[in-house]
C-alpha positions as CSV (number, residue, x, y, z in Angstrom):
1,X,41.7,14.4,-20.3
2,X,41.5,16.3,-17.5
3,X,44.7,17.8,-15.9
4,X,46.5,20.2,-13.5
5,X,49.7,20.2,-15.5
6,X,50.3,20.5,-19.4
7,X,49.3,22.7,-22.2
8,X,47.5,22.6,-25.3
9,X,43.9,22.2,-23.5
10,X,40.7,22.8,-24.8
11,X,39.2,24.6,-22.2
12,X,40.5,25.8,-18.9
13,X,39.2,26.2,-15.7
14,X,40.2,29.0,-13.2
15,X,38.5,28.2,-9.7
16,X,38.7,29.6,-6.5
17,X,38.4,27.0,-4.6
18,X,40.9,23.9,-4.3
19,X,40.2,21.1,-7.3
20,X,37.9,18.0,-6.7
21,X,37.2,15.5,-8.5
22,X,34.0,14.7,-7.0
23,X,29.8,15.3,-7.8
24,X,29.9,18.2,-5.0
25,X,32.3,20.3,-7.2
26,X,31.4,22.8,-9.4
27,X,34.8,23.3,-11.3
28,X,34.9,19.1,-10.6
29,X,31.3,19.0,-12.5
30,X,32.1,21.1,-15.0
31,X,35.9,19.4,-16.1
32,X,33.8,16.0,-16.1
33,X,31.3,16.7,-18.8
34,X,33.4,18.4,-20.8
35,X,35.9,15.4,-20.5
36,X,32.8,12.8,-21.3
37,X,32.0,14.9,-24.9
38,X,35.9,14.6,-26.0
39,X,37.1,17.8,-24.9
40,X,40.9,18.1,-22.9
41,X,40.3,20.4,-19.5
42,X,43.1,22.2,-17.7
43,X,42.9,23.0,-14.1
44,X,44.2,26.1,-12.4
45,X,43.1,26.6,-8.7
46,X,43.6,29.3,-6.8
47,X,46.4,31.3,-9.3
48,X,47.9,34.7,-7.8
49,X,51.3,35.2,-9.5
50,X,51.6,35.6,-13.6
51,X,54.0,32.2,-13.6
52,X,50.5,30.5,-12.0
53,X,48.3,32.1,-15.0
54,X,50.4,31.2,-17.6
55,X,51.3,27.9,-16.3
56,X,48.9,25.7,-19.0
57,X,49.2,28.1,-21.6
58,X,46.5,29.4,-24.0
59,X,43.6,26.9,-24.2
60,X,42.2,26.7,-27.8
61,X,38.6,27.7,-26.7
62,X,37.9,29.0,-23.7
63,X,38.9,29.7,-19.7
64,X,35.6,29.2,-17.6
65,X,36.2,31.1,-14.2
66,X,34.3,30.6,-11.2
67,X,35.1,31.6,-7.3
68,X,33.8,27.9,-6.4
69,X,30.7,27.3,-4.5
70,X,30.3,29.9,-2.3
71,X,30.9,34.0,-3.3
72,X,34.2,35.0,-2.7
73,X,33.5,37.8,0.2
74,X,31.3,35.5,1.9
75,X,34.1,33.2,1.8
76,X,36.3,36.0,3.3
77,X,34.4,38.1,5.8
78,X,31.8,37.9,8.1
79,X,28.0,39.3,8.6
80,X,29.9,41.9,10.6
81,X,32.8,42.5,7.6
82,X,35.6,41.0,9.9
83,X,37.8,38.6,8.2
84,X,37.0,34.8,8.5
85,X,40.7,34.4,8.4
86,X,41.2,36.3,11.8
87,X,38.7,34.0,13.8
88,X,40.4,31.1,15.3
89,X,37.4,28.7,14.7
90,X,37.1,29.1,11.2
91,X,38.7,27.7,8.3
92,X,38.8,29.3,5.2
93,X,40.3,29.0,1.5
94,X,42.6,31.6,0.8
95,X,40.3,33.5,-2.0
96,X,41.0,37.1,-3.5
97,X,38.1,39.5,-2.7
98,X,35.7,39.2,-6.5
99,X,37.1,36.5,-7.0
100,X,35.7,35.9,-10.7
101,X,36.2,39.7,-11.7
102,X,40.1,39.3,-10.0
103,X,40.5,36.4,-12.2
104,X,39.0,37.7,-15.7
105,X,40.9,41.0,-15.5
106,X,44.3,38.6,-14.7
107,X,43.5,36.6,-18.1
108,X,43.2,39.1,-20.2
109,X,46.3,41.0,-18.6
110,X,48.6,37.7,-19.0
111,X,47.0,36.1,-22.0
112,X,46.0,37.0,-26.0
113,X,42.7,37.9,-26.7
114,X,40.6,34.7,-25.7
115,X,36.6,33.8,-24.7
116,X,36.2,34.1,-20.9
117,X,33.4,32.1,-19.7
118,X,32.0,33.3,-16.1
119,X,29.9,30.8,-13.7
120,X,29.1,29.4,-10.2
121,X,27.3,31.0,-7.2
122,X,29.3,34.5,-7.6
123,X,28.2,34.5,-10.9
124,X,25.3,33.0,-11.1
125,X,23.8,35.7,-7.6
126,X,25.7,38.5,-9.4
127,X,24.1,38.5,-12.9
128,X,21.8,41.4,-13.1
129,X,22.3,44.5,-11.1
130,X,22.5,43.3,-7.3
131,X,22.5,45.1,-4.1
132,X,26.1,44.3,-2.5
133,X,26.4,44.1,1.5
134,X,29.9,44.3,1.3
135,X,29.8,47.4,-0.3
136,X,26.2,48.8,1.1
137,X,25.9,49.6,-2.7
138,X,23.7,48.6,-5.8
139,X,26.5,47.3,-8.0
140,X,25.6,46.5,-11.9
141,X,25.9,42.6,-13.3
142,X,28.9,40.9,-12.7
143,X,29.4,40.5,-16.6
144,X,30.3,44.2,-16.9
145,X,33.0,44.3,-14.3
146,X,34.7,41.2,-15.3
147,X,34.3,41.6,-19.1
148,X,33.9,38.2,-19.5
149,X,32.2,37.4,-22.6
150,X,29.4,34.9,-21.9
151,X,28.1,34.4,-18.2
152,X,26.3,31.2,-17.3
153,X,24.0,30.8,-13.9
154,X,22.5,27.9,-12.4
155,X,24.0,24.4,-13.0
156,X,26.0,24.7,-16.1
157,X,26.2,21.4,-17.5
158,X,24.0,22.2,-20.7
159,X,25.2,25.6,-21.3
160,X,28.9,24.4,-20.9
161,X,28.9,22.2,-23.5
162,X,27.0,24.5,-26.0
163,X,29.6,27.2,-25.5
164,X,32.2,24.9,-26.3
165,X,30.6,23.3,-29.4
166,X,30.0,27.0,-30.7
167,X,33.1,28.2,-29.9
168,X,34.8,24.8,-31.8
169,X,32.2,26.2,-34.7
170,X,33.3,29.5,-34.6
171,X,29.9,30.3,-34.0
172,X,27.7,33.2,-32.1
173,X,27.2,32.7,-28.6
174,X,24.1,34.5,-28.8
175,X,20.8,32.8,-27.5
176,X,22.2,30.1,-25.3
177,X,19.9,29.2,-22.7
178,X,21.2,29.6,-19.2
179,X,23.1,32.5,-20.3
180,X,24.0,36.2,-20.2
181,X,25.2,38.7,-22.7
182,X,25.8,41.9,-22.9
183,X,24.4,43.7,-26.8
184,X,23.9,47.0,-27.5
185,X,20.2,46.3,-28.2
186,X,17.7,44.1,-27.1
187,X,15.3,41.7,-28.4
188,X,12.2,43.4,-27.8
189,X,10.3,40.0,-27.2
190,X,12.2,40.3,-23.6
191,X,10.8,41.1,-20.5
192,X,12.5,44.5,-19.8
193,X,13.7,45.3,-16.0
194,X,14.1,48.7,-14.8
195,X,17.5,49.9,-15.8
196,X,20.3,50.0,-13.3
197,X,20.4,53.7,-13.1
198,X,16.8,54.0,-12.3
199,X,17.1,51.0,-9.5
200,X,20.2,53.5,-8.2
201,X,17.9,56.1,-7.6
202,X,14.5,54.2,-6.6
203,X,14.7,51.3,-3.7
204,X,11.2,50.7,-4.5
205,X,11.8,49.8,-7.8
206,X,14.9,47.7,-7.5
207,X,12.5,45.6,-5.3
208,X,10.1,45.3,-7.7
209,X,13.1,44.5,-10.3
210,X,14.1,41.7,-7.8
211,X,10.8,40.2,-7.3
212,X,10.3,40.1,-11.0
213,X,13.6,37.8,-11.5
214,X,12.8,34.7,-12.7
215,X,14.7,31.8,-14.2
216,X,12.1,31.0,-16.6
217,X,12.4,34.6,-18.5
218,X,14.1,35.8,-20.8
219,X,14.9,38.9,-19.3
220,X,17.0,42.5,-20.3
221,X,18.0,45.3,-18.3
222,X,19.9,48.4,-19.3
223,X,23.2,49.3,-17.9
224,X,24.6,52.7,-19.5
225,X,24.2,52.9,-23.4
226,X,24.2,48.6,-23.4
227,X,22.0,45.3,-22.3
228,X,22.1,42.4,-20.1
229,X,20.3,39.9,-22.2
230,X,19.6,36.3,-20.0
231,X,17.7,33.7,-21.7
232,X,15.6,31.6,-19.4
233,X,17.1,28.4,-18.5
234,X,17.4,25.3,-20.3
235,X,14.8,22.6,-19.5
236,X,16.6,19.7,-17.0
237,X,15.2,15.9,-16.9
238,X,16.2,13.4,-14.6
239,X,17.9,11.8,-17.2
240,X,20.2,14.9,-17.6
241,X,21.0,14.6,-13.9
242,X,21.4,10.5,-13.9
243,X,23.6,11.3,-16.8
244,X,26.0,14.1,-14.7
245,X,26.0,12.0,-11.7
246,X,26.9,8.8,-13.3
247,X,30.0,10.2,-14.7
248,X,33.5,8.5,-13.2
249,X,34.3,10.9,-10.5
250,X,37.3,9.6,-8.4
251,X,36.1,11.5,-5.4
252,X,39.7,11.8,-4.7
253,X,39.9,15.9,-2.7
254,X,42.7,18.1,-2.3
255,X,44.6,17.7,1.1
256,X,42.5,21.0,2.1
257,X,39.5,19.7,0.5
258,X,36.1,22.1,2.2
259,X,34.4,18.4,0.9
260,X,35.5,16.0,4.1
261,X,32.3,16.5,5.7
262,X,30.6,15.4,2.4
263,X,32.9,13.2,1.0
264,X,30.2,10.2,0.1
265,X,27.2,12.3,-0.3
266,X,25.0,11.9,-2.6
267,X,22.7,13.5,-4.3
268,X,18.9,13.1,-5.1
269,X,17.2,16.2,-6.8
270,X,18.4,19.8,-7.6
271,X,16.1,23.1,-7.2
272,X,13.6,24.2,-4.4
273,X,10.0,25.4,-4.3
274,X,10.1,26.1,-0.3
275,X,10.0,30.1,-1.7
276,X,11.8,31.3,1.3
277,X,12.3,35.3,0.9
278,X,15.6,35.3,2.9
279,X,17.2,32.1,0.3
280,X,18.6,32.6,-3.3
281,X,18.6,29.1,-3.8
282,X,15.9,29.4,-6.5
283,X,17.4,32.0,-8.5
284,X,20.4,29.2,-8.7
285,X,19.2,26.1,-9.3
286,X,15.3,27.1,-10.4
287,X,11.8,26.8,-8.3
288,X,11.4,23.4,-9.7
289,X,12.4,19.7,-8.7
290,X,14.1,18.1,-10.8
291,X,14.8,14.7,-9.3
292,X,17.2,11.9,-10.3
293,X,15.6,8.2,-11.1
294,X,15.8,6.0,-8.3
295,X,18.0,3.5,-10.5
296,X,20.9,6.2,-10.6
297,X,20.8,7.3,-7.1
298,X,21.0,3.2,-5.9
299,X,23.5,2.9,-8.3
300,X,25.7,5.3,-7.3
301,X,25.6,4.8,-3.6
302,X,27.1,0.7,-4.8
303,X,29.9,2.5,-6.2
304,X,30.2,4.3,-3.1
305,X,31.1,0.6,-1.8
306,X,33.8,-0.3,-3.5
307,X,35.5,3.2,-2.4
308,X,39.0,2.5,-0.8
309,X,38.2,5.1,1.7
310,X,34.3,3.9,2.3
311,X,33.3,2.7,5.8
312,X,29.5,2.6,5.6
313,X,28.2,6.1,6.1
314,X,26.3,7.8,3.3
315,X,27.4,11.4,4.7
316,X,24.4,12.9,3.1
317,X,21.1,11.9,0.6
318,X,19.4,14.5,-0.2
319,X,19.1,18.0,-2.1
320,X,18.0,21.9,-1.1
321,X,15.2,20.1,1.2
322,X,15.7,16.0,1.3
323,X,11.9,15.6,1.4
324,X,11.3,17.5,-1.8
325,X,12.6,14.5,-3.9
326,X,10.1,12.9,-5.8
327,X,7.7,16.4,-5.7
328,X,8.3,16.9,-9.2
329,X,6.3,19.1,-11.3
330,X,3.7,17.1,-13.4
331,X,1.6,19.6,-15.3
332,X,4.4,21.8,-16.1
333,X,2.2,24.6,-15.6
334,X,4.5,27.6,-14.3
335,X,2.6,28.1,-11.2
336,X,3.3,28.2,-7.4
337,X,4.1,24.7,-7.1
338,X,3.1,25.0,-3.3
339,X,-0.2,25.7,-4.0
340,X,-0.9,23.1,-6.7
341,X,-3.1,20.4,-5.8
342,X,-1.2,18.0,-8.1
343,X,2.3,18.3,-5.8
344,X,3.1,15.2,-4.3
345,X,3.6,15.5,-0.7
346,X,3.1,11.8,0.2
347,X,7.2,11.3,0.6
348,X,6.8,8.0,-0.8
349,X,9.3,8.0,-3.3
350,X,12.2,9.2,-0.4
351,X,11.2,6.8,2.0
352,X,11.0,3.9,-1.0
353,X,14.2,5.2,-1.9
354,X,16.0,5.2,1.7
355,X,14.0,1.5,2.5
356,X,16.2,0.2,-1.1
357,X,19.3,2.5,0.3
358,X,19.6,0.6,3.9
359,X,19.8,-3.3,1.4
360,X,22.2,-2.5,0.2
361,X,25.1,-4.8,0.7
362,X,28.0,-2.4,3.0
363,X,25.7,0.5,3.8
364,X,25.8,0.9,7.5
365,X,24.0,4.5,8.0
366,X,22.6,7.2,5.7
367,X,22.5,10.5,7.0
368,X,20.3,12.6,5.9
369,X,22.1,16.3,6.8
370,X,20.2,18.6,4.0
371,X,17.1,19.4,5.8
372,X,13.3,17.7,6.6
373,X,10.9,20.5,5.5
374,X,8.0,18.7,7.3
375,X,5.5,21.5,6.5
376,X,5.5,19.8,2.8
377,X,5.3,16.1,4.2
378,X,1.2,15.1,3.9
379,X,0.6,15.4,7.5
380,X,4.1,15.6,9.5
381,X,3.1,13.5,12.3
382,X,2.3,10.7,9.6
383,X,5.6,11.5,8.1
384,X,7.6,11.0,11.0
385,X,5.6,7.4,11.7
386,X,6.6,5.7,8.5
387,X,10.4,7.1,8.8
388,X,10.0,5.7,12.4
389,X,8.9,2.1,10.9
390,X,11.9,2.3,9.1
391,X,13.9,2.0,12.2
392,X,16.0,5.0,11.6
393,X,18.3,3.9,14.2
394,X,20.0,1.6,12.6
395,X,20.5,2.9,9.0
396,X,18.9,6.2,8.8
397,X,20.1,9.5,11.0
398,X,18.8,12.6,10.8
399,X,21.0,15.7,12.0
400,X,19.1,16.3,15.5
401,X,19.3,20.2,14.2
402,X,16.2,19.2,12.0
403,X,14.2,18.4,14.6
């Protein structure tokens, strides 16, 4: 059961953004698994007063908070710190600044002792000690600020569902991949990072702490007289995501939904190996492609058919780069996977994937609005010729900013 009204939940979710049920939304993601393994979900979004907080009650494991998918002070200023609100041409989601940290210290103000469960981009970006523009200031993890008890970064799926079988155990939620934790030790096996008052005092060596950030580590870093523990993150398969994506979302969006643009998106593969220095996208979703089966990914886009609201248009197939589907990794061998000679860069799953999108019976278009990294295509101008066989015209667009 998920639900915006009620008590007696299992779990509750505290987001920042307006509730969706749909594939695009984290806190919609998140209420859907934990519906599919038996567990009741309550939905707050967007609580400011204590009547709001208290609404659903105590849940009888856990709240999970996130800001949504996107940081809160990105959500509210701009690069130049003026508020998004002010400008005239930009719509916004009313958001308190730190969201997640807002949020936490509300719960445990309103509520009895109970876990608090931290995740999403704020999060996720946040975890280890981070410079903050907003502040021009080296700020330490997230985790201490909020005093949440568990913090979980990337996709959560996995780690979601672990926290709440533990918690229903009464068990430790030490050592759950995907995770961070605060201890007074730390495991000496653990890579150890340059505390966060050393990176205060050193620029050089909070660069060299960022550069040694990894997904695939389990990694410490002393804040005061305690450690951040993370423990690398959990392997993903395609079947993990076929299994996420083929889970009865309504798609149904608030009235002031951020998801119009995206309503029947769909997509393909999560993570990114493009190793762009200016993107954080890796240190989210991991510098590996993970993508769904070409089974789930046709199947879902029928569904999309029998939509009330469904004219044709595929909004959006793709992921992080929609050329990097299909460029798994195949030798799991931890390396650079742009410099591998195994890595795929033939595009022929994609295009055999948009060529079985476009006969499909009530598919019009597909756009394809989440990028063409042609530098990874075998040979762009070759690239471009088989899309061009496929007549893009007349099922297949591709946002002219991609050109």
């Amino acid at each position: 059961m998920i639900s915006k009204t009620g008590t007696g939940f299992d779990v509750i979710i505290v987001t920042g953004e307006y509730y969706d049920d749909h594939p695009l939304s984290p806190a919609g993601v998140i209420a859907r698994v934990l519906d599919a393994k038996g567990y009741s979900v309550g939905i707050l979004e967007k609580p400011k007063t204590k009547a709001e907080f208290i609404s659903l009650g105590q849940p009888g494991l856990c709240f999970c908070v996130t800001s949504g998918s996107i940081d809160s002070l990105l959500n509210n200023y701009t690069p130049l710190k003026k508020p998004r609100a002010a400008d005239a041409h930009s719509f916004v989601t009313d958001m308190p600044d730190r969201a997640v940290i807002f949020y936490c210290n509300k719960i445990k103000e309103y509520h009895k002792p109970i876990k608090i469960v931290i995740g999403g981009i704020e999060a996720s970006l946040r975890r280890v000690a981070h410079y903050d523009y907003w502040d021009n200031a080296l700020r330490r993890s997230i985790l201490f600020d909020s005093r949440a008890d568990i913090l979980v970064y990337g996709n959560g799926e996995k780690q979601i569902l672990e926290i709440a079988q533990r918690l229903n155990d009464q068990a430790d939620l030490n050592g759950i991949e995907g995770t961070c934790i605060i201890r007074k030790t730390a495991d000496p096996s653990f890579e150890l990072l340059p505390a966060f008052e050393d990176v205060l005092q050193d620029k050089g060596l909070f660069c060299r702490m960022q550069l040694a950030l990894s997904n695939f580590k389990n990694l410490a870093q002393r804040c005061g007289p305690r450690y951040l523990l993370q423990y690398k993150y959990p392997r993903c398969t395609p079947e993990d995501l076929d299994w996420v994506y083929a889970l009865p979302y309504s798609r149904k969006l608030h009235p002031q939904s951020l998801l119009k643009m995206a309503h029947f998106s769909v997509v393909t593969h999560r993570g990114c190996i493009g190793k762009c220095n200016y993107c954080s996208l890796a240190l989210h979703q991991g510098e590996r492609i993970i993508s769904r089966t070409e089974e789930s990914i046709l199947s879902e886009i029928k569904k999309l058919t029998k939509h009330p609201e469904f004219k044709g248009y595929v909004d959006d197939l793709g992921g992080p780069s929609a050329n990097m589907y299909g460029m798994d990794c195949v030798k799991n061998c931890g390396r650079d996977c742009l410099k591998c000679p195994a890595l795929d860069r033939s595009c022929n799953r994609l295009i055999n994937l948009l060529s079985c999108a476009r006969k499909i019976s009530g598919i019009k278009k597909v756009f394809v609005r989440s990028g063409i990294r042609y530098d990874l295509a075998l040979g762009s101008r070759n690239y471009l010729k088989k899309i061009s066989e496929h007549h893009i015209s007349g099922w297949l667009k591709i946002a002219p900013e991609h050109f």
